[in-house]
VEXDREN-2710 file (C-alpha; in Angstrom, 1 decimal):
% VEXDREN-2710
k/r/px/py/pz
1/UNK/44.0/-31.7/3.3
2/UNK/43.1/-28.2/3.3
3/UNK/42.2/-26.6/6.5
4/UNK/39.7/-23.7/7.0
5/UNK/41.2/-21.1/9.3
6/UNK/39.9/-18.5/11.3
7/UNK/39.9/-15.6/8.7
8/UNK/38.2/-18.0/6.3
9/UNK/34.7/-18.2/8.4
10/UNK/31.4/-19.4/6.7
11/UNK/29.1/-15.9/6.0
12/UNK/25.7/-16.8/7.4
13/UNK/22.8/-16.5/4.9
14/UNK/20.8/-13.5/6.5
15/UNK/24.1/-11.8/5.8
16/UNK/24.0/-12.6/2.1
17/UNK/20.6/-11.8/2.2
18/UNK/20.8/-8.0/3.3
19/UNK/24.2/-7.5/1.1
20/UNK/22.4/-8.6/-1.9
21/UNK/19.4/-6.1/-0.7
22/UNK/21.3/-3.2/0.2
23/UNK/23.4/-3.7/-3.1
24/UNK/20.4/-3.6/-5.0
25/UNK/18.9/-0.6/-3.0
26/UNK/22.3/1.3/-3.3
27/UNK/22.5/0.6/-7.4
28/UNK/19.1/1.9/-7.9
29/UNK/19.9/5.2/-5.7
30/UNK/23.3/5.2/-8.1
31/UNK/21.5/5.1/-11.3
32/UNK/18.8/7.5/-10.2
33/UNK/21.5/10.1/-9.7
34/UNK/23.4/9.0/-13.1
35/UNK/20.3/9.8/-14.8
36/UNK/20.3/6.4/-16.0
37/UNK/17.0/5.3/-14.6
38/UNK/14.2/8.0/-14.5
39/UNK/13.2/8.3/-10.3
40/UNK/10.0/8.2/-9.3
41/UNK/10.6/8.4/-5.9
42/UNK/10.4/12.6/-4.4
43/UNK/12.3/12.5/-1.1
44/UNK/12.5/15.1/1.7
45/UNK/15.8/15.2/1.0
46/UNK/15.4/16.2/-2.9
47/UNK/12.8/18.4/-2.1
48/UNK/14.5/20.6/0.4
49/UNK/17.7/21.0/-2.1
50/UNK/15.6/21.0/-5.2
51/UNK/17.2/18.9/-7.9
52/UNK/20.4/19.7/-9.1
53/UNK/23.7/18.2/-10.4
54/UNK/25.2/18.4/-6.5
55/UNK/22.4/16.2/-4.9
56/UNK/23.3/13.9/-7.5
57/UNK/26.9/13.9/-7.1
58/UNK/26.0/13.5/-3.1
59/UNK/23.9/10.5/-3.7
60/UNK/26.0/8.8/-6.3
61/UNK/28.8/8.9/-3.5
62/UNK/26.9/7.3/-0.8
63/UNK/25.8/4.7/-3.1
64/UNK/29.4/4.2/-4.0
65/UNK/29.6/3.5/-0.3
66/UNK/26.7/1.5/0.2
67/UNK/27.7/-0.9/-2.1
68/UNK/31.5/-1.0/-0.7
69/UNK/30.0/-1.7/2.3
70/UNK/27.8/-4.5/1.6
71/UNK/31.3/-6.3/0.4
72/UNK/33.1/-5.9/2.8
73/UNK/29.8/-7.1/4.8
74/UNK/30.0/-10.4/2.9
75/UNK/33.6/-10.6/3.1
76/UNK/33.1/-10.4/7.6
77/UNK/34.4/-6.9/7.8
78/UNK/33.9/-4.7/10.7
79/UNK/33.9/-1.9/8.1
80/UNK/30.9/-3.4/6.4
81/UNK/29.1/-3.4/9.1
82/UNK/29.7/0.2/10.3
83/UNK/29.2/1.4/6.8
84/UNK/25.8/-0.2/6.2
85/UNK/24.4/0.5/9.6
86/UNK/25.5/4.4/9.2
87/UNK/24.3/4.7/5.7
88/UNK/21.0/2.7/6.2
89/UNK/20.3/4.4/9.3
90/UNK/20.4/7.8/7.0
91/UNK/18.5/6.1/4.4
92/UNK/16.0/4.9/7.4
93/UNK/15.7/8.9/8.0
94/UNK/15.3/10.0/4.6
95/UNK/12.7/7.7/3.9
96/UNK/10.5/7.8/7.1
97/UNK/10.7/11.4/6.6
98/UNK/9.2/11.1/2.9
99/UNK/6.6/8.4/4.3
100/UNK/5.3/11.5/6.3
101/UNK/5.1/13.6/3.6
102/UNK/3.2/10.5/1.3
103/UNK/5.7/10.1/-1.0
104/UNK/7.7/7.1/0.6
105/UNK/8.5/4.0/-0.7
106/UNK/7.4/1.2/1.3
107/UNK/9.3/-1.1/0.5
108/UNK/12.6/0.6/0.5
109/UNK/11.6/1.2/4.4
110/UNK/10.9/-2.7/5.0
111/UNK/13.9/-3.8/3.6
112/UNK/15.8/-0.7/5.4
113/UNK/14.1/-1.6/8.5
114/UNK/14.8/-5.3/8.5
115/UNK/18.5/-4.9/7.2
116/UNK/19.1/-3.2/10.8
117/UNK/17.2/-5.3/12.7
118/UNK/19.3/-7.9/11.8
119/UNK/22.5/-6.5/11.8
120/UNK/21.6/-5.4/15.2
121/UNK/21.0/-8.8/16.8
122/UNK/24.2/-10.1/19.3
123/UNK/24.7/-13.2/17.3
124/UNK/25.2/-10.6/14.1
125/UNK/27.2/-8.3/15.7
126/UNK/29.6/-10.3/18.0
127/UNK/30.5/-11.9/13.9
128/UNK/31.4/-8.5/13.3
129/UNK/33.3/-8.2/16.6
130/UNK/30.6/-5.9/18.2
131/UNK/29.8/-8.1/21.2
132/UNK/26.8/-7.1/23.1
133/UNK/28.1/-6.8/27.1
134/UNK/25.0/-7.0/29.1
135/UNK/26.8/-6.8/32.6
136/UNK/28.5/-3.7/32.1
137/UNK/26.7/-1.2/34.1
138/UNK/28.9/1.2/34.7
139/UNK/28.6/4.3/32.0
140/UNK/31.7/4.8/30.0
141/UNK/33.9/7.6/32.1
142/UNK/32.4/6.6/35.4
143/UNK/34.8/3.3/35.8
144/UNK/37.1/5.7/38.2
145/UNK/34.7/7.3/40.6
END
């Protein structure tokens, strides 16, 4: 008989569920800046630098990294988790800041919004190896004083 160790750990399905909706978030971002899909969407961010090949380059990257991150999120990485908390808390910026200027995309933000509210939960991130320790009171630095 085959036995399931440790490393082998069954992925919960709210985990599947925000890899598969980041990935999907992340591949639309990546063929927005291959010029492969037309964007509709006018961010803050493409405002401010104006539309140019750079921007693109930029964006393409961090979809590259999205979508690293939402495997290695499957796959029970601490790396995945990192990466897709960093990258959709400045996709969470990016689009609260376009919601301001009404030309947001709602649901983009939802999906954003509830991607991070999971992650953040303790059950979520003590999988990840992020423990939550609700007894430490002490700041960090102040344990010798």
């Amino acid at each position: 008989m085959d036995e399931v160790g440790p490393a082998e750990r069954r992925v919960p399905f709210g985990i599947w569920v925000v890899a598969i909706l980041v990935t999907l978030l992340w591949v639309l971002v990546l063929l927005d800046a291959t010029g492969i899909r037309p964007s509709n969407s006018n961010t803050i961010l493409a405002d401010a630098v104006g539309t140019n090949r750079l921007l693109d380059w930029i964006a393409g990257g961090l979809a590259i990294l999205g979508i690293f991150g939402a495997i290695a999120l499957i796959r029970l990485k601490p790396i995945g988790f990192v990466l897709t908390v960093v990258l959709a808390s400045i996709g969470l910026f990016n689009t609260l800041a376009s919601e301001f200027q009404g030309k947001g995309d709602d649901l983009r933000l939802a999906i954003i919004v509830v991607a991070v509210l999971y992650l953040n939960q303790p059950a979520v991130r003590a999988i990840f190896g992020r423990p939550d320790d609700p007894d430490r009171t002490v700041p960090r630095g102040a344990e010798g004083e």
